[in-house]
C-alpha positions as CSV (number, residue, x, y, z in Angstrom):
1,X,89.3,84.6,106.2
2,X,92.3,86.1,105.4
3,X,94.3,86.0,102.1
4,X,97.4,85.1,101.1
5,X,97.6,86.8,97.8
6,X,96.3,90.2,97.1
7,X,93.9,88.9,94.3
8,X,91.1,88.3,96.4
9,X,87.7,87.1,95.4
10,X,85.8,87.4,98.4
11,X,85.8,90.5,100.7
12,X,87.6,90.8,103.8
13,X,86.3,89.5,107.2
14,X,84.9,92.7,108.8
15,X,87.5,92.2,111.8
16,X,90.2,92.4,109.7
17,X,89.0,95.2,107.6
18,X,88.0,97.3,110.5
19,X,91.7,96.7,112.1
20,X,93.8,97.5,108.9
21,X,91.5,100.4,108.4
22,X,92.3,101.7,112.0
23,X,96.0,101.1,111.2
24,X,95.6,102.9,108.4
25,X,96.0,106.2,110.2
26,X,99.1,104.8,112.1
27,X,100.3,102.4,114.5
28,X,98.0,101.5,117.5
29,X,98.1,99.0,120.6
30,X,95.5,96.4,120.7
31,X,92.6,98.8,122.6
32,X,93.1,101.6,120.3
33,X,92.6,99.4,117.6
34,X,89.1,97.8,119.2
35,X,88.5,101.4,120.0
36,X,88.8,102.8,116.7
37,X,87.7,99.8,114.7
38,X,84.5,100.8,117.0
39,X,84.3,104.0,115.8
40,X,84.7,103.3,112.3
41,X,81.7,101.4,112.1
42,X,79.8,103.8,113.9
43,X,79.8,101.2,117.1
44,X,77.8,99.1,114.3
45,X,80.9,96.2,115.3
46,X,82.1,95.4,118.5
47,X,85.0,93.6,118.6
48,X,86.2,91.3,121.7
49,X,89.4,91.2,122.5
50,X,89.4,86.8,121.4
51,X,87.9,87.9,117.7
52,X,91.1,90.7,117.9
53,X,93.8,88.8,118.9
54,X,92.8,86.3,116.9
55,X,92.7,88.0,113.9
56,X,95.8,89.7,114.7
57,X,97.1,86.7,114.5
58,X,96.1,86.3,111.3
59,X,97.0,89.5,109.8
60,X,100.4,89.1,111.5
61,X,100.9,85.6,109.6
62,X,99.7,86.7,106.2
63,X,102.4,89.5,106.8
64,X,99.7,92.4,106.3
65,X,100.5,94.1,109.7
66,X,103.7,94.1,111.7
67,X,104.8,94.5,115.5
68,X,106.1,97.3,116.6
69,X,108.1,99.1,119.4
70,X,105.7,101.8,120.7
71,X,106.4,105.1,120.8
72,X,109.0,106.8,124.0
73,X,107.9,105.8,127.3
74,X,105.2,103.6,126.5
75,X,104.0,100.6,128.7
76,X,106.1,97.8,127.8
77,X,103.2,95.9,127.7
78,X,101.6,96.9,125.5
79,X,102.6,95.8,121.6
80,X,102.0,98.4,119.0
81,X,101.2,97.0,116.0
82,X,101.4,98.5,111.8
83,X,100.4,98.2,108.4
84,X,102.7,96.7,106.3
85,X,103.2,97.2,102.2
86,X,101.1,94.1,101.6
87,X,98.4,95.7,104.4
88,X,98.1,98.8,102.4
89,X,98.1,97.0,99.0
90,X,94.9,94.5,100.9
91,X,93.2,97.4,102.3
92,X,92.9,99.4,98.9
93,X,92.2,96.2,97.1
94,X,89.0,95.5,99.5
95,X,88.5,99.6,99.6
96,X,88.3,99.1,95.6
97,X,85.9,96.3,95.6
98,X,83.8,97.8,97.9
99,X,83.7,101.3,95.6
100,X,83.2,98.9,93.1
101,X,80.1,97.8,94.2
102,X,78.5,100.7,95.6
103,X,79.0,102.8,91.8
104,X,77.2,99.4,90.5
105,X,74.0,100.2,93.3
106,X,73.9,103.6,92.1
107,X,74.2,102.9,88.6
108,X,70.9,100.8,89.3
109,X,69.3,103.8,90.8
110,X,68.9,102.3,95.0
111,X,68.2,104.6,97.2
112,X,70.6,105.0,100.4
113,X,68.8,103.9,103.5
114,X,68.4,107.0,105.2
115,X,65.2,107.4,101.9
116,X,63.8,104.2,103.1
117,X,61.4,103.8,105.7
């Protein structure tokens, strides 16, 4: 689900974290983006290019990421896509709410998973 509002009270779909995460670093065409959202989850998520699109769609409407003209001689074919100043502001909300959690785990004394067996 994507929001409209930057108060958000449930976490972010991991598609759509993953791709404003990879735009994080800059702008990227659609297979860079599956490519690093790939990477960033340790090839734990594989996006397909319907859940992608789709959600760029989403991202696109809520006004989070932007199209882009690509950079010198680039295919025309491709579109290059950004984060916006609302994208950034989503991404550090979630990245907050997620830090948030994780300092509440280790207040409770878990274990990370690589000490379980």
């Amino acid at each position: 689900m994507i929001y409209s509002c930057l108060s958000m009270t449930e976490p972010l779909a991991p598609a759509a974290f993953l791709i404003l995460l990879a735009l994080a670093s800059g702008e990227k065409h659609g297979y860079a983006i599956m490519r690093e959202a790939r990477a960033l989850s340790d090839g734990g998520f594989q996006m397909g290019p319907a859940t992608l699109y789709t959600t760029i769609r989403r991202l696109l409407d809520s006004g989070w990421i932007e199209e882009v003209s690509g950079p010198h001689g680039a295919d025309v074919r491709r579109r290059y896509y950004a984060l916006t100043g609302k994208g950034h502001s989503a991404l550090h909300v979630e990245l907050d709410r997620m830090r948030s959690i994780v300092n509440k785990a280790n207040a409770l004394g878990l274990p990370s998973a690589e000490f379980q067996s």
